[in-house]
N, C-alpha and C positions, 0 to 999 in steps of 0.2 A: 626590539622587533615585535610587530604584532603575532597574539598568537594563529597558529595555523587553521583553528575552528571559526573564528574571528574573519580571516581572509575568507572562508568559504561563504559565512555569512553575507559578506559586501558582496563577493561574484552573484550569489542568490539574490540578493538584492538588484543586482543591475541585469540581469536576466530577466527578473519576474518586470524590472521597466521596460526592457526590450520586447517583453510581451506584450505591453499596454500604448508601444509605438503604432501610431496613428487611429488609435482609438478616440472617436469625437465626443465631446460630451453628450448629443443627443442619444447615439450608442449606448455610455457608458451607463445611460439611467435605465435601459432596456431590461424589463423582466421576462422570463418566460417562468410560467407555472410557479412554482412556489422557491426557485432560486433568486438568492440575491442578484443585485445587479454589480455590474463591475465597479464602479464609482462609493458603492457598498462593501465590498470588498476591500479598496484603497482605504477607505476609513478602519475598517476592521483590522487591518494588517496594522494602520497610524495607531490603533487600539495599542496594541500586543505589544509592540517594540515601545512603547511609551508604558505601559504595564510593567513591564520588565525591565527595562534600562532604568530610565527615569523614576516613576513611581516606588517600586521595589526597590532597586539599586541605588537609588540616590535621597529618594524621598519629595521628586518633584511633581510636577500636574500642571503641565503646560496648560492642556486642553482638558476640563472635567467631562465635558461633554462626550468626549470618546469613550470612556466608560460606560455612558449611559444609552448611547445611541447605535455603539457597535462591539459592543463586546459580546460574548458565544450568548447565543439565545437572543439578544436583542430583534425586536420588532423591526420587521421591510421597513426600508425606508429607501429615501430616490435624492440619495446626499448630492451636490454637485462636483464632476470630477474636479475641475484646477481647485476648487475649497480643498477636498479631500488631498490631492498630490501637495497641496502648499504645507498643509496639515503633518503631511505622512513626512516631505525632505524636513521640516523644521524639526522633528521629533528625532528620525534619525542624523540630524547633522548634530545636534544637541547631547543626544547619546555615544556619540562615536569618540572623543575626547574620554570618557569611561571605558567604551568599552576598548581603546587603547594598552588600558593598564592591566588587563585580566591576564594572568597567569595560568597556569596549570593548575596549581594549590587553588586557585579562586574559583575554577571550574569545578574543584570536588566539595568546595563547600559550601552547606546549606543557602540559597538561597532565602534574603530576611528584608520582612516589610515591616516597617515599625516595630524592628530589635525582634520578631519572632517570626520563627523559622514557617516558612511556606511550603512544606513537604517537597522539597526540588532543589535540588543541585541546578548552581548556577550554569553547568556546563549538560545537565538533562536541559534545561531551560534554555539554552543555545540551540541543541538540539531541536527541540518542540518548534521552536521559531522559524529555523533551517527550514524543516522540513512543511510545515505551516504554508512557506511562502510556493515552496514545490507542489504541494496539494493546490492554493489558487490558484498559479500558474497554469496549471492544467485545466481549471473550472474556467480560466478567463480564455485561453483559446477554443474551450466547446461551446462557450458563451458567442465568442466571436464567428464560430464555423456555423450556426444557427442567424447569426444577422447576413450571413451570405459573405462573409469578409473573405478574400485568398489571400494566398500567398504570405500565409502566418509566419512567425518568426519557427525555424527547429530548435528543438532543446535536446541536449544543452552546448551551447554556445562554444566558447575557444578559451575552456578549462583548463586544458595543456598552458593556456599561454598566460592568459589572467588571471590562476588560481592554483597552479599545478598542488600535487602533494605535496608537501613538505614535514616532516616529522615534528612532535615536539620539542 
């Protein structure tokens, strides 16, 4: 059975799409002032979970480029969305088969990139991501309430039914 941090992940994840529902690419490349734009965002997030899963946990690098074009501090940029979303499912469909097998014991232990330790428990590093994707979630719908968009998605979503608690 998957673990229960694990499920919250996926629900996080299919919320923060349900936020990015009907967002067009000409939208998604929309700056205001010195905020990324959405489509920037998608890459950044494609960053992090390919950082972590892949990179770190496995030792892979689908995309080198996402390191360098979106990772924390990277320079504006005006990525295109469907690049970015093909980018972001490939990475987490890729990772999901791993992140299958994490136990509890696997959460409390050091997170290791090339056999040395990364100052982060794999299950901090769950965390960081989680809540990662909850912080853009929120910049993408004030993003979106500034292009004039309604009738935005509510957060969060049907938790009870796709995610509820469940202990470890």
């Amino acid at each position: 059975m998957t673990h229960p941090l694990i499920d919250q992940l996926r629900f996080t994840r299919s919320e923060w799409l349900r936020g990015l529902q009907g967002v067009s690419g000409e939208d998604a490349g929309r700056h205001f002032g010195p905020m990324n734009c959405i489509s920037w965002i998608v890459g950044h997030l494609a960053w992090h979970e390919q950082r972590y899963w892949l990179q770190r946990a496995q030792g892979m690098l689908p995309f080198p480029a996402l390191n360098e074009m979106f990772a924390y501090g990277a320079p504006m940029s005006t990525p295109d969305l469907d690049d970015m979303l093909d980018k972001w499912r490939t990475v987490t469909r890729v990772s999901d088969p791993f992140l299958d097998t994490i136990t509890t014991s696997a959460l409390q232990a050091e997170l290791l990139y090339d056999g040395q330790p990364v100052g982060q428990s794999m299950g901090s590093a769950l965390r960081r991501l989680t809540y990662h994707y909850w912080f853009h979630t929120g910049e993408i719908q004030a993003i979106r309430q500034m292009l004039g968009q309604a009738n935005l998605p509510e957060y969060v979503g049907d938790i009870e039914f796709e995610a509820p608690y469940r202990a470890e």
